[in-house]
C-alpha positions as CSV (number, residue, x, y, z in Angstrom):
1,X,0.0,0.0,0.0
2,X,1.8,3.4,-1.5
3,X,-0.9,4.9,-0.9
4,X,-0.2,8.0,2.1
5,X,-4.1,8.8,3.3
6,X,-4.4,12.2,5.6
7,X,-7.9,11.0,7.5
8,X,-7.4,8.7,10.3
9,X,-9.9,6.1,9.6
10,X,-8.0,5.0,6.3
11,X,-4.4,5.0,8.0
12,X,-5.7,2.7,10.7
13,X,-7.4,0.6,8.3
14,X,-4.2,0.5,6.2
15,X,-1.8,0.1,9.4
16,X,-3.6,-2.6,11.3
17,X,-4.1,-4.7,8.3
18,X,-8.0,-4.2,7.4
19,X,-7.6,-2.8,3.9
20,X,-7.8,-5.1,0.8
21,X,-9.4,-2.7,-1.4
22,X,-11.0,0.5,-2.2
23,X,-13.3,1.8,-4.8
24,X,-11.4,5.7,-4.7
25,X,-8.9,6.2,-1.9
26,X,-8.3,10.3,-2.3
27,X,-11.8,10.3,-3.2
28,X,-13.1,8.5,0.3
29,X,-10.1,10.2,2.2
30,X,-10.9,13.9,1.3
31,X,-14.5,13.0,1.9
32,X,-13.6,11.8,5.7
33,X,-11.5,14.5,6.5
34,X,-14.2,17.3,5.8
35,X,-16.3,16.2,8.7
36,X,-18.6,13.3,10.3
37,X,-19.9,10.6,7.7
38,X,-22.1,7.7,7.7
39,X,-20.4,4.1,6.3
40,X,-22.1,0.9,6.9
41,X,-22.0,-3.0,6.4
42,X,-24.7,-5.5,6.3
43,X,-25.2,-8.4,8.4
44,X,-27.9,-11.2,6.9
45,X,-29.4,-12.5,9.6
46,X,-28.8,-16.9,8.4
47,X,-28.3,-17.5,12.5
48,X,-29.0,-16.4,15.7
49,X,-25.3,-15.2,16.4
50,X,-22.3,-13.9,14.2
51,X,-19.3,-16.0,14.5
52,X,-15.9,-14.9,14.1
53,X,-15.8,-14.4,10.4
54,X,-17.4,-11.6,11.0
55,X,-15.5,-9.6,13.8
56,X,-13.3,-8.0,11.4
57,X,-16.2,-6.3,10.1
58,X,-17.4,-5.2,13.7
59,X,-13.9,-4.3,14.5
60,X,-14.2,-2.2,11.4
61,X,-17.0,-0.1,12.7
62,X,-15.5,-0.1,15.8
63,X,-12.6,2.0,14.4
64,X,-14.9,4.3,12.1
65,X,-16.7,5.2,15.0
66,X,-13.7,5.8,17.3
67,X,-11.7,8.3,14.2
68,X,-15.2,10.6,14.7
69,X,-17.3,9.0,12.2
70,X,-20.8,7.5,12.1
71,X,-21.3,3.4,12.2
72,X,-24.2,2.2,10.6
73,X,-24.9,-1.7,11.3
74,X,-27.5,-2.7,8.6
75,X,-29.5,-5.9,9.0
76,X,-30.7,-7.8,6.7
77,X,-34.4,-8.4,7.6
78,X,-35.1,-8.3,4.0
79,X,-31.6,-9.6,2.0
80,X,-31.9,-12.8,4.4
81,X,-35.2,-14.0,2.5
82,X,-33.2,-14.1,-0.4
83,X,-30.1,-15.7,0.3
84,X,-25.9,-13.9,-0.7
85,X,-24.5,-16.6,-3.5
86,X,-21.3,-14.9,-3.2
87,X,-19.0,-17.5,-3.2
88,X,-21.8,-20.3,-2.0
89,X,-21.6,-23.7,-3.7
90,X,-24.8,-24.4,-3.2
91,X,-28.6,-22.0,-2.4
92,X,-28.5,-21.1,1.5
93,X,-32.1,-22.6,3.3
94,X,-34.8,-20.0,3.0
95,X,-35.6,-18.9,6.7
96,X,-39.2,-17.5,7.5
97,X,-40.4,-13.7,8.9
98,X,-40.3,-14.9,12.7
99,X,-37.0,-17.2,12.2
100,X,-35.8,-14.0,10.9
101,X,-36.8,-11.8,13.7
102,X,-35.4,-14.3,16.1
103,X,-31.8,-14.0,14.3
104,X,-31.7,-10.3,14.7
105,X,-32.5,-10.1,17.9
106,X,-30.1,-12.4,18.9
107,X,-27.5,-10.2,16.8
108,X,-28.2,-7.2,18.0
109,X,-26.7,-8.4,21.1
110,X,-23.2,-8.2,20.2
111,X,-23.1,-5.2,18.6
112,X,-23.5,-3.3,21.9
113,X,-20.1,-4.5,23.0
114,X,-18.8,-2.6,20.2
115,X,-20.2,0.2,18.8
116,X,-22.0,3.1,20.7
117,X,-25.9,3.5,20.1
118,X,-26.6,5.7,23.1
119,X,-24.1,8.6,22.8
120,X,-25.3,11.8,22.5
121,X,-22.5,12.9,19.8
122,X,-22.9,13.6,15.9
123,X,-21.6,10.0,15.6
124,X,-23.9,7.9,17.4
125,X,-24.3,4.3,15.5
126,X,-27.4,3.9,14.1
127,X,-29.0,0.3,14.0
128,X,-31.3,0.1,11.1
129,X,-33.0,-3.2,9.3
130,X,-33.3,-3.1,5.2
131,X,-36.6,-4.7,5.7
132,X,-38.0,-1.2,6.3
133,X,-37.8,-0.1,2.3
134,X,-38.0,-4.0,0.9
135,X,-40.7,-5.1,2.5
136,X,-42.7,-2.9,0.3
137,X,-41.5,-2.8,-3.1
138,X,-44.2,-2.8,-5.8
139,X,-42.5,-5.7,-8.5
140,X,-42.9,-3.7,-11.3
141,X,-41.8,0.0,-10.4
142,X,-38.7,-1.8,-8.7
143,X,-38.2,-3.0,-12.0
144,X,-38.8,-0.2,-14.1
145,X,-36.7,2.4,-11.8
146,X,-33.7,0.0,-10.7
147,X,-34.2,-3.2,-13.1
148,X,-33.2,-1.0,-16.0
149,X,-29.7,0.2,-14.4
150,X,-28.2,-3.7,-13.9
151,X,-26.3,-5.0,-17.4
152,X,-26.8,-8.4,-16.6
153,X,-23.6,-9.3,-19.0
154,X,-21.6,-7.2,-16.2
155,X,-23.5,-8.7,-13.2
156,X,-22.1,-12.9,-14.6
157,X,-18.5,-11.4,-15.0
158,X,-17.9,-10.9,-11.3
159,X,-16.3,-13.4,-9.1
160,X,-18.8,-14.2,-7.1
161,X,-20.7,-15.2,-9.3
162,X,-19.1,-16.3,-12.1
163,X,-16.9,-18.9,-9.8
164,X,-20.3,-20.9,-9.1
165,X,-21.3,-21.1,-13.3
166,X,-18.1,-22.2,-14.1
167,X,-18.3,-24.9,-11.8
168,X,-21.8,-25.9,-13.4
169,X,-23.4,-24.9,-10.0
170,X,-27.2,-24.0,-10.5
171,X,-27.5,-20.0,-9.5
172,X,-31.4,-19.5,-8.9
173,X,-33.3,-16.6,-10.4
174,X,-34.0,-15.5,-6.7
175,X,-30.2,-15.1,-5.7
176,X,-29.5,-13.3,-8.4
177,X,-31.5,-10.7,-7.6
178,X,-29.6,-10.1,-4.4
179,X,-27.0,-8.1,-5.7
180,X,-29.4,-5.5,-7.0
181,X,-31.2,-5.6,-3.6
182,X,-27.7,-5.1,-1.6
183,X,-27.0,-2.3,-4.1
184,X,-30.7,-0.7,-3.8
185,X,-29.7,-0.5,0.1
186,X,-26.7,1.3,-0.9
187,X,-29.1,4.2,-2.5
188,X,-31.6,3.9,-0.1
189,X,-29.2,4.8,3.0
190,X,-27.3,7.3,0.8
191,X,-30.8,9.2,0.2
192,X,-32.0,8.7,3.9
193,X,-28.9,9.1,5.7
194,X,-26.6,10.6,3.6
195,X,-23.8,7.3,3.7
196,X,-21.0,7.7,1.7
197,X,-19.0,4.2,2.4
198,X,-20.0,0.6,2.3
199,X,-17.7,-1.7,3.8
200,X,-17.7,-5.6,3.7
201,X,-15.2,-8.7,2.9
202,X,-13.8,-9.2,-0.4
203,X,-16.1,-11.2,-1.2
204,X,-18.7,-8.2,-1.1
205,X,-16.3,-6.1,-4.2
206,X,-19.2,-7.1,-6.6
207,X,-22.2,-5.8,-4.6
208,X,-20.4,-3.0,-3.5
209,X,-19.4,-1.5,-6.6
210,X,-23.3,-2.1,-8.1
211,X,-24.5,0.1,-5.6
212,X,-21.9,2.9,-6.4
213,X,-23.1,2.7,-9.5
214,X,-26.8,2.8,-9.1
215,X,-26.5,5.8,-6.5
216,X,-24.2,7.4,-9.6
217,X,-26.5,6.6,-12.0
218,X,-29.8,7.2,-10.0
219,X,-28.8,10.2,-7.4
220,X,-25.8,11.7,-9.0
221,X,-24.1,11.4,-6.0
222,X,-20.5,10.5,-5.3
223,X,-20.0,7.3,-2.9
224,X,-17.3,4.9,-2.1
225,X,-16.3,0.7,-1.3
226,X,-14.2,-0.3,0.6
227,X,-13.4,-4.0,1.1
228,X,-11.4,-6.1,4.0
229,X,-9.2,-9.2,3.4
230,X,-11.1,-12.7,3.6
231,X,-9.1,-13.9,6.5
232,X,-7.8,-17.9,7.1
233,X,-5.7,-18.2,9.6
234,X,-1.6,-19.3,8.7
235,X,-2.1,-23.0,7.8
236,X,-5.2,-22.4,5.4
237,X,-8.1,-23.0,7.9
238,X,-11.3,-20.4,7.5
239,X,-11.2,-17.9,9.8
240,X,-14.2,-18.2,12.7
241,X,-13.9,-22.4,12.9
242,X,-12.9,-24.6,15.2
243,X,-12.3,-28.1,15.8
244,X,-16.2,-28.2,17.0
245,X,-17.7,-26.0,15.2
246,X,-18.2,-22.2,14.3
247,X,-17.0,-19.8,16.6
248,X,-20.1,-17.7,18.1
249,X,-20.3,-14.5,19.1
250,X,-22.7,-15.0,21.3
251,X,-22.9,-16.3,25.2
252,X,-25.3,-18.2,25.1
253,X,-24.2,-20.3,21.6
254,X,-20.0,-19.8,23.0
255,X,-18.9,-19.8,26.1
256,X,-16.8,-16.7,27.3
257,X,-13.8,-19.4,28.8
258,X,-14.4,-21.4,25.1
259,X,-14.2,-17.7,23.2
260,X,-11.0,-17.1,25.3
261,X,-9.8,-20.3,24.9
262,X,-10.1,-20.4,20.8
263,X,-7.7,-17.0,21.0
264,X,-5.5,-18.4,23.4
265,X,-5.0,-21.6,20.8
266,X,-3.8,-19.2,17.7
267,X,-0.9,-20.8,15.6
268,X,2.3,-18.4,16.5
269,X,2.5,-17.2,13.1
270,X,-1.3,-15.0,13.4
271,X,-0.4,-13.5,16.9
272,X,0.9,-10.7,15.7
273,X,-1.7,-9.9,13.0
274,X,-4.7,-10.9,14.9
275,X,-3.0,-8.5,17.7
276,X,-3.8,-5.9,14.8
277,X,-6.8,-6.9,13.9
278,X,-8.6,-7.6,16.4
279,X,-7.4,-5.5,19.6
280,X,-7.0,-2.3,20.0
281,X,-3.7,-2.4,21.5
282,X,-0.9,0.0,19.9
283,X,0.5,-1.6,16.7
284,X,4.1,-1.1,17.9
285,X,3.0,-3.6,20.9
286,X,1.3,-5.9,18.6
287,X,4.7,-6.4,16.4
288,X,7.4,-6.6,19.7
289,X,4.3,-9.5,20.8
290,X,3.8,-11.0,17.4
291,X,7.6,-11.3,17.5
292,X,8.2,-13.0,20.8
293,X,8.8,-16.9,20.6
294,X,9.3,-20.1,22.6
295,X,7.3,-20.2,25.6
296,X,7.0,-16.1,25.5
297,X,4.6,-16.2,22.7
298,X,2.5,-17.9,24.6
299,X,2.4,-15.4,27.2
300,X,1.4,-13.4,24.1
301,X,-1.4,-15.6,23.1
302,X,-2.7,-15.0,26.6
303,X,-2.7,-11.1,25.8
304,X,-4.6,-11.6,22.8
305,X,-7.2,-14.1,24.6
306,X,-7.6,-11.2,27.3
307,X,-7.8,-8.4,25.1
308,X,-10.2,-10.0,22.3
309,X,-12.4,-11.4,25.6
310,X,-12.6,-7.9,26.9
311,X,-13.7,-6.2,24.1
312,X,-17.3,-8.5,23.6
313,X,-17.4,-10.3,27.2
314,X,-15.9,-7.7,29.5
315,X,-12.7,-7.7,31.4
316,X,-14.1,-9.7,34.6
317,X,-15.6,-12.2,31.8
318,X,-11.5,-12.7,30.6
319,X,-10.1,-12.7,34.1
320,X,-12.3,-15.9,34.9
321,X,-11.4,-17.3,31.6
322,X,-7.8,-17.2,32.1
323,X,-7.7,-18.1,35.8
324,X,-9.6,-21.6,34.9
325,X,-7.2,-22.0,31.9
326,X,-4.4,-22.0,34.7
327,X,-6.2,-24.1,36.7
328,X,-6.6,-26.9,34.0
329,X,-3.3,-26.5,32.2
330,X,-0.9,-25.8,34.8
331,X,-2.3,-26.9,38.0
332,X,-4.4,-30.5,36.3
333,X,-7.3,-28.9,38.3
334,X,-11.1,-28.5,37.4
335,X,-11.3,-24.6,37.0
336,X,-14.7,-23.2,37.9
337,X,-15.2,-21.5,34.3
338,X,-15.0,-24.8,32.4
339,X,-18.0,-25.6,30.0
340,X,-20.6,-27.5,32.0
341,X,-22.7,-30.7,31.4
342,X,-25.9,-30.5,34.1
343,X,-27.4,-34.2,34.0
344,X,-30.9,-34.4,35.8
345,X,-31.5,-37.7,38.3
346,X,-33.9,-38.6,35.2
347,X,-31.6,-38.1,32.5
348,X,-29.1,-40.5,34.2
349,X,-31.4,-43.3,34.7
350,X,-29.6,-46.7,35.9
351,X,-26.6,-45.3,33.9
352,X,-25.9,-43.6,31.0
353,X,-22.6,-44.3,28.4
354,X,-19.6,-41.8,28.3
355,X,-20.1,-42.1,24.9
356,X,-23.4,-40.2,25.4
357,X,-21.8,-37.8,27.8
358,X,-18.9,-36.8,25.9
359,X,-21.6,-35.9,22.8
360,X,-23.8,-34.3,24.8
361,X,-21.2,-32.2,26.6
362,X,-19.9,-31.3,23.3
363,X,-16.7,-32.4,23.2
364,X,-17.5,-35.1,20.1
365,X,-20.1,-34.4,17.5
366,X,-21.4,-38.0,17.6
367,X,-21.1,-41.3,19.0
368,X,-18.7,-42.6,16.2
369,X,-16.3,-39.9,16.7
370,X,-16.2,-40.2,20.8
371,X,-15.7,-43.9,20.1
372,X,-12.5,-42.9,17.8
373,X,-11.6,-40.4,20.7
374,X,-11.7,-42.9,23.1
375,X,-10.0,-45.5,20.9
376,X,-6.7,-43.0,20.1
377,X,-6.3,-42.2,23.4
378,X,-7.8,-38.6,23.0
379,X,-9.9,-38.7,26.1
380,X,-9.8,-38.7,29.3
381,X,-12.0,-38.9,32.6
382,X,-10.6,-36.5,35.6
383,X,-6.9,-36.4,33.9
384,X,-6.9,-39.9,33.7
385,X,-6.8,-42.2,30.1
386,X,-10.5,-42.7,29.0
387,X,-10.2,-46.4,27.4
388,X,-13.2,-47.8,28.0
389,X,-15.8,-46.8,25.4
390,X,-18.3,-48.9,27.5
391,X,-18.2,-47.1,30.9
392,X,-21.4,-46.3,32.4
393,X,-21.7,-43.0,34.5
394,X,-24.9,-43.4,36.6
395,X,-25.8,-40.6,39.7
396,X,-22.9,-41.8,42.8
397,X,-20.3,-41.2,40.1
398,X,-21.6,-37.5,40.0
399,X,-21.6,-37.4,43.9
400,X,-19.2,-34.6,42.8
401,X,-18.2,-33.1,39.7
402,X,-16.0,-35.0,36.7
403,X,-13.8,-33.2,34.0
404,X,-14.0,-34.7,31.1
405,X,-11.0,-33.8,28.4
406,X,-10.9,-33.9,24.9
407,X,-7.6,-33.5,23.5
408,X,-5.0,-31.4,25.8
409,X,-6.8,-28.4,25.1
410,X,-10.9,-29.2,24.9
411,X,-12.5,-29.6,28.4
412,X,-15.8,-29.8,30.2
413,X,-17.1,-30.3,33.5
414,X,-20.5,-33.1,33.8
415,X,-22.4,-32.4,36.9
416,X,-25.4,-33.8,39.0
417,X,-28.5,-31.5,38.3
């Protein structure tokens, strides 16, 4: 990047490591040095939490807001009926109105951690929901006044799309038309709100510039894109998985000692740049941490699990999460924070299988694979080896709690309801 911006927003994006792309950079920088502006990014609303994927887009907002600016989370009451294809092998599941409604509401949750909706300043973050001005389109005028702009010629040339037909992949009339819906959002929150920035993944580049270009071509007004890297961690792996599963954002779906816990487990080579990324810690710190190795990165990898924690649990929410990681990995104690299986007196029975518990307390995703656990020597019962894939666990061996360990670093406690 040669490029030397003069508002703040753009050098941190640029410094930290957000920036893939931009649409105009002198263009979007004069425009954010002349005062307060609206940006925003869209959030479909496919599940009841945002997983990690989507942080760097959050963290993104985060920094727009904090260089004077005004955040503008947009949900996607109305995209989500359609379904993004960008990049999707196959149609996403259509989800009904009150599914829908449910999603959001569990999504509005993080955002609070974040971004501030209650200041009183010229750059208070506005939550809105695109269902407000789709909900309502007449099929034909939508046609007639936005249809007409869209080449479709240009619309099959861009990546996102075009990757799934050369593949042979079937790309249904109803996803195609989400491009022009994201890009009517564009113009709508430009004429309402006056946005001048859309920001997303790379993956978004497509969307993005169609809604440029329909606020050109409709409004005459001058707007700008700007996209973020798609982020996989060092040895390949998507960013926001994890050996069980997709990284929630939310309490209730993640655990804040299981959020901490997936930070704390980086690969060396990301400390540094999810440091950047992801904190808010100076970048000179990140690099003299990113740079540390032997056992001091993992002191490092502690920061990051404390800092990241902080920011979406709260600091006393971080402090318990890494006192119970001490307890488990250095002390071979139980830690107070673990994960925790509650079995009722009913639910046990005359016994029930480990292989039952260690599914149910999430440490396998099915019988099969707690077998293979338990048959490679990946489990054990209160530190000891699990071999015996037959055990039964009835309620005197809950007379007190057992730790049950998947791996050396995957742990939950099974209690007596």
């Amino acid at each position: 990047m040669t490029y030397h911006p003069k508002s703040d927003f753009i050098a941190t994006m640029i410094e930290r490591g957000f920036l893939a792309d931009c649409t105009d950079y002198q263009g979007l920088d004069d425009a954010l040095i002349s005062g307060c502006k609206p940006a925003y990014i869209g959030f479909d609303a496919t599940a009841k939490s945002l997983h990690v994927g989507s942080l760097i887009q959050i963290m993104m907002l985060r920094w727009f807001q904090k260089t004077g600016h005004q955040p503008i989370t947009l949900m996607g009451g109305g995209t989500t009926k359609v379904g993004d294809p960008s990049f999707r092998a196959d149609e996403r599941p259509l989800l009904g109105p009150e599914q829908i409604d449910e999603n959001i509401s569990g999504i509005k949750k993080v955002f609070a951690a974040y971004i501030d909706y209650d200041t009183d300043a010229e750059n208070k973050a506005l939550m809105l929901n695109n269902a407000e001005w789709l909900g309502d389109l007449n099929y034909l005028d939508f046609l007639r006044d936005i249809g007409r702009h869209f080449s479709v010629n240009r619309m099959l040339s861009f990546e996102s799309v075009k990757s799934r037909l050369d593949r042979e992949q079937s790309l249904s009339f109803l996803e195609f038309n989400y491009m022009i819906l994201q890009a009517y959002d564009f113009l709508e929150l430009n004429r309402r709100y006056g946005c001048v920035l859309q920001m997303g993944g790379s993956d978004q580049w497509g969307n993005i510039v169609n809604g440029i270009d329909l606020t050109r071509r409709v409004l005459d007004h001058e707007i700008y894109g700007l996209t973020s890297p798609l982020l996989t961690t060092s040895d390949g792996k998507k960013m926001g998985k994890s050996q069980d599963g997709a990284v929630w954002l939310n309490a209730e779906m993640r655990s804040p000692y299981e959020f901490w816990q997936f930070w704390r487990n980086t690969t060396d080579a990301d400390v540094g740049r999810f440091l950047k990324l992801y904190t808010e810690l100076p970048v000179d710190e990140c690099d003299r941490l990113g740079a540390l190795a032997g056992s001091e990165i993992n002191e490092a990898k502690i920061r990051l699990a404390n800092e990241v924690t902080t920011l979406l649990h709260g600091a006393q929410a971080a402090a318990n999460a890494e006192a119970t990681a001490r307890e488990v990995f250095e002390k071979g104690g139980v830690g107070g924070d673990l994960p925790t299986l509650t079995l009722s007196a009913d639910e046990l029975g005359d016994g029930i299988s480990i292989v039952q518990i260690i599914v149910k307390s999430g440490l396998a995703k099915s019988g099969k694979e707690a077998k293979r656990l338990i048959a490679e020597n990946g489990a054990k019962l209160d530190d000891a080896p699990l071999t015996d894939a037959g055990m039964m666990i009835d309620a005197g061996a809950l007379s007190s709690p057992i730790k049950l360990s998947a791996g050396k670093k995957r742990h939950a406690l099974v209690q007596l309801g």
